[in-house]
C-alpha positions as CSV (number, residue, x, y, z in Angstrom):
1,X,138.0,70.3,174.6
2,X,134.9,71.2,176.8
3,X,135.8,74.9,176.7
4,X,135.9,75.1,172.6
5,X,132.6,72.6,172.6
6,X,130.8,75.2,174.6
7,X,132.0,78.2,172.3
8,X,130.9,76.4,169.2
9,X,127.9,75.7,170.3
10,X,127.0,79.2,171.6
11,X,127.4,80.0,168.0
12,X,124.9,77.5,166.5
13,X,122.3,77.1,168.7
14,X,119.2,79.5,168.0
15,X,116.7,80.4,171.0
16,X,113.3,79.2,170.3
17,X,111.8,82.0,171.8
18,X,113.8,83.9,169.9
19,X,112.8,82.4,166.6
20,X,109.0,82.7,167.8
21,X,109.5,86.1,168.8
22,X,110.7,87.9,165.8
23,X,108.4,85.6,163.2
24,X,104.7,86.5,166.2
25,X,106.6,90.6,166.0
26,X,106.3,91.4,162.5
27,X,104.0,88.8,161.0
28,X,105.8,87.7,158.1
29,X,107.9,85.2,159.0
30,X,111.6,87.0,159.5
31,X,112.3,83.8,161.5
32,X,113.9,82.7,158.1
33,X,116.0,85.3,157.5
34,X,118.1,84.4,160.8
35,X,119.8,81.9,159.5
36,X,121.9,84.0,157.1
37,X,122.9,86.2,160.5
38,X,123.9,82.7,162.1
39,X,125.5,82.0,159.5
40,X,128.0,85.4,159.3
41,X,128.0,85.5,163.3
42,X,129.8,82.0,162.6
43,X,132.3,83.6,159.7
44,X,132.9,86.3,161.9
45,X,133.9,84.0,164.6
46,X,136.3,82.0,162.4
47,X,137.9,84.8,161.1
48,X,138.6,86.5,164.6
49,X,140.3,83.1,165.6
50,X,142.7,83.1,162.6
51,X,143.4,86.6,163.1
52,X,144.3,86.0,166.7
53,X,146.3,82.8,165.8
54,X,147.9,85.4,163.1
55,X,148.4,88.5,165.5
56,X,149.3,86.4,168.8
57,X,151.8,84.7,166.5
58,X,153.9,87.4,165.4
59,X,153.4,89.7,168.5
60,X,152.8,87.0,171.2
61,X,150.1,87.2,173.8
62,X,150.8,90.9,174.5
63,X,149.0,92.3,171.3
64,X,146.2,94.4,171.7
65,X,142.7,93.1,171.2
66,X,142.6,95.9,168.1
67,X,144.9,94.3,166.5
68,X,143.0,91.0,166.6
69,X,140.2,93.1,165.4
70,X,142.1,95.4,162.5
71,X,143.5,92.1,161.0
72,X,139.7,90.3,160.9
73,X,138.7,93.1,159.4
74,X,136.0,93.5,161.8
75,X,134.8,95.7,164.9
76,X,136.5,95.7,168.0
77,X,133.0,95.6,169.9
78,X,132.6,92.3,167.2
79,X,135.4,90.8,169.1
80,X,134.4,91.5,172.5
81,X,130.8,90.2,171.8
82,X,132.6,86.7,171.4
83,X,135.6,86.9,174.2
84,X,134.3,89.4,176.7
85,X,138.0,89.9,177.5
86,X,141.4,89.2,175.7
87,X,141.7,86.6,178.9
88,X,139.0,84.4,177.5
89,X,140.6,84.9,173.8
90,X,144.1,84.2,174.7
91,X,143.3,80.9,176.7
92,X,140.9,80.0,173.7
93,X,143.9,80.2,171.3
94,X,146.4,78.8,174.1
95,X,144.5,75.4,174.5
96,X,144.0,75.3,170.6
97,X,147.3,75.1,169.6
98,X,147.9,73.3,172.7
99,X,146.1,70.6,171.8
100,X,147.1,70.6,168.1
101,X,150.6,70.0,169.1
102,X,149.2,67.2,171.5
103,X,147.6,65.6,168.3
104,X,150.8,65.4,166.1
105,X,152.5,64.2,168.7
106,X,150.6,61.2,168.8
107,X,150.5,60.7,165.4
108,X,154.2,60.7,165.5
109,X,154.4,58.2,168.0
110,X,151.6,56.1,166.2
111,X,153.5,56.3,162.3
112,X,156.7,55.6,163.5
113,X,158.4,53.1,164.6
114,X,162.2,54.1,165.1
115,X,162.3,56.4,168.1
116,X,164.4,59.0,166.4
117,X,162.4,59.0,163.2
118,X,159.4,60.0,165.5
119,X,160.9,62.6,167.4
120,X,162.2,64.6,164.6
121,X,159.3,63.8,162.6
122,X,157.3,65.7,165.3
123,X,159.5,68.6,165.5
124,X,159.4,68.8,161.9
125,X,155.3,68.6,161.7
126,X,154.9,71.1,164.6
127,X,157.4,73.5,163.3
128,X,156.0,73.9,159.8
129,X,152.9,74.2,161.2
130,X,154.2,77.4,163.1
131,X,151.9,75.9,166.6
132,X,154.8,76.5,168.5
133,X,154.6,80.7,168.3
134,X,151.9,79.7,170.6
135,X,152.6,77.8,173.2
136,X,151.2,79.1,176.5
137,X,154.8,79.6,178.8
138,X,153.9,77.1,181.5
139,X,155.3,74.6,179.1
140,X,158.2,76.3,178.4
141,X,159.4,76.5,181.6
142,X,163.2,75.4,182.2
143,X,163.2,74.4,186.1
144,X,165.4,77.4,186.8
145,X,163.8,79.1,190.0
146,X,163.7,83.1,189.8
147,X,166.0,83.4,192.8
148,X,168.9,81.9,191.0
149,X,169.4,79.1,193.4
150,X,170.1,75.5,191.7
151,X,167.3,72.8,191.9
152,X,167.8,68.9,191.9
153,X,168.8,67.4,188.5
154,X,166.0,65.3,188.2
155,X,163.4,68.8,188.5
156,X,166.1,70.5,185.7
157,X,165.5,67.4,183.7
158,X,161.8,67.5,183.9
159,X,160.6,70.6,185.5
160,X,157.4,69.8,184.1
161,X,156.4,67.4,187.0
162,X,157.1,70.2,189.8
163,X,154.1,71.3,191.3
164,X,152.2,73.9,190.6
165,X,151.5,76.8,193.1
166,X,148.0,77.5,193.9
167,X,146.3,74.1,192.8
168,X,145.8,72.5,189.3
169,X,145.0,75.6,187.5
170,X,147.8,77.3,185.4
171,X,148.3,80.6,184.4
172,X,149.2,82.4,181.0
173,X,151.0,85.8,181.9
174,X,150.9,87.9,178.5
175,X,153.1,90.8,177.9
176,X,150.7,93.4,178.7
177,X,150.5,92.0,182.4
178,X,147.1,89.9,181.7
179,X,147.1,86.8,182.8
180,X,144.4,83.6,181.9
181,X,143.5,80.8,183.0
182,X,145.2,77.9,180.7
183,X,143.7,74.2,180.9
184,X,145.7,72.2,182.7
185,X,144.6,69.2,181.3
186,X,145.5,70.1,177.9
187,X,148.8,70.2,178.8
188,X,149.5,67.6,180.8
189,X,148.3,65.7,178.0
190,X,150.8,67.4,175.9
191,X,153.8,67.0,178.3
192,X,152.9,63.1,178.5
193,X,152.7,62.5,175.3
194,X,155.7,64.5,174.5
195,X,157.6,62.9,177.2
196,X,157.0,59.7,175.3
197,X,159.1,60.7,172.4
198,X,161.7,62.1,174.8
199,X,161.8,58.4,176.8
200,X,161.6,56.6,173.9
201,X,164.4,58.4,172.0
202,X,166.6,58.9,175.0
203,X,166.5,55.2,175.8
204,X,167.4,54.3,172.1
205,X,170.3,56.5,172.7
206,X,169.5,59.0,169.8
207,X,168.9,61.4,171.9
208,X,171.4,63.5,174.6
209,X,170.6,62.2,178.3
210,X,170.4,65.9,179.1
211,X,167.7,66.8,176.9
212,X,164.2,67.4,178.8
213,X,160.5,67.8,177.3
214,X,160.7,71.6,177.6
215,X,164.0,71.7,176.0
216,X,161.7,70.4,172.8
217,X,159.0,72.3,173.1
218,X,161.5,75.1,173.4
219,X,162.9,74.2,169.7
220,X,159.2,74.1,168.7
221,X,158.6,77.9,169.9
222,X,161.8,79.2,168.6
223,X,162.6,77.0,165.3
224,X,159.8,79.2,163.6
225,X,160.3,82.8,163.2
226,X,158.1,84.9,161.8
227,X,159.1,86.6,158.7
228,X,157.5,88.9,156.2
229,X,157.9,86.8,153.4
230,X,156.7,83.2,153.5
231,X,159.0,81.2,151.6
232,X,162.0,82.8,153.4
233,X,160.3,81.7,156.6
234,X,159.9,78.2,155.4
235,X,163.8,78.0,154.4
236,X,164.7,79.8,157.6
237,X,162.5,77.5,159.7
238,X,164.0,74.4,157.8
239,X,167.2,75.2,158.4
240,X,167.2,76.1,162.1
241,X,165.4,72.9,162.7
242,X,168.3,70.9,160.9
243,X,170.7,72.6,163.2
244,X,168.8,72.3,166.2
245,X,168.2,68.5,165.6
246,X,171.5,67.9,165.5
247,X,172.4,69.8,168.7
248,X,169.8,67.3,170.2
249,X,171.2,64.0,168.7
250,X,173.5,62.0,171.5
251,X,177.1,61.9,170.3
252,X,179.4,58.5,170.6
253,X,181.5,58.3,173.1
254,X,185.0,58.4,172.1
């Protein structure tokens, strides 16, 4: 995506006045010795991502940027040098996994060719993977307005395509009240691609007519829980999928 190209490459690029600066203000050539403090300022940045990835997973979007910072094992001023607020790193992680999901979707829909076979294999992929403790909620939307009233079938079925208020720009409401900007691009890409599987499984008739995109990504989010110890996640995980696959398998009519 544009967003993590332009984050990336604020890490890596040196200034050349910079470099000229320091190596013309102390004569002896210090313009060398930058590249090792490139070099952590990029570890740094890698392991505040996979700390957020780790804290926003288990606590959701809510947790406190110290936490992101306690579990990199860095400064919290370290952290807000590189998101100047949790905004910026909630939508960096948000369009991340978003577009990780978007990418085993595809390859889902590319290495198989039985429409069932891909669908589950997709669940299965994304669930193991544990992308789904980070969805942004715009995905995960149901079509179920907040005043209670009912809305057409076809907007239950894929609330997805309703429109968004206030434009093309989404927005990420985390537990603390913040909210952030999430690409909308990246997931409409994800929805499409998703909806694919859905299509293509429904019309085989594996899967329940009832059974919308969101309802999916919904087994995605919830199908991995996050437990202490690992391999009783995995089990857990496993076997919540099995069940859940089955509740979305159509049934023969009798």
């Amino acid at each position: 995506m544009h967003t993590h190209n332009s984050h990336w490459s604020s890490t890596t690029a040196l200034s050349p006045s910079g470099a000229v600066g320091a190596a013309v203000g102390n004569g002896r050539g210090e313009g060398a010795r930058t590249a090792p403090l490139r070099v952590d300022a990029q570890r740094n940045l890698e392991h505040v991502l996979r700390a957020a990835r780790e804290v926003f997973g288990e606590l959701g979007y809510g947790a406190p940027m110290e936490d992101v910072a306690r579990r990199a094992r860095v400064g919290v001023g370290t952290v807000y040098r590189r998101f100047p607020s949790k905004d910026v790193l909630v939508r960096r992680i948000a369009e991340e996994e978003t577009s990780r999901l978007t990418d085993q979707a595809r390859a889902a829909l590319g290495q198989e060719d039985e429409p069932w076979s891909a669908l589950s294999r997709f669940l299965r992929t994304s669930v193991s993977s544990g992308a789904g403790r980070l969805l942004p909620p715009q995905v995960l939307r149901v079509g179920v307005p907040e005043d209670g009233e009912g809305v057409p079938a076809d907007e239950v079925r894929v609330p997805q395509q309703r429109t968004q208020p206030g434009g093309g720009e989404l927005r990420l409401v985390a537990g603390d009240g913040t909210t952030a900007a999430v690409d909308d691009a990246g997931a409409a890409a994800l929805l499409e691609v998703v909806g694919l599987l859905v299509e293509r499984a429904r019309e085989a008739g594996a899967l329940r007519t009832d059974v919308s995109v969101s309802d999916v990504l919904l087994v995605i989010a919830t199908a991995a829980p996050s437990l202490p110890d690992p391999a009783q996640q995995a089990a857990a995980s496993a076997r919540l999928l099995d069940i859940l696959l089955e509740g979305l398998r159509s049934r023969p009519s009798s």
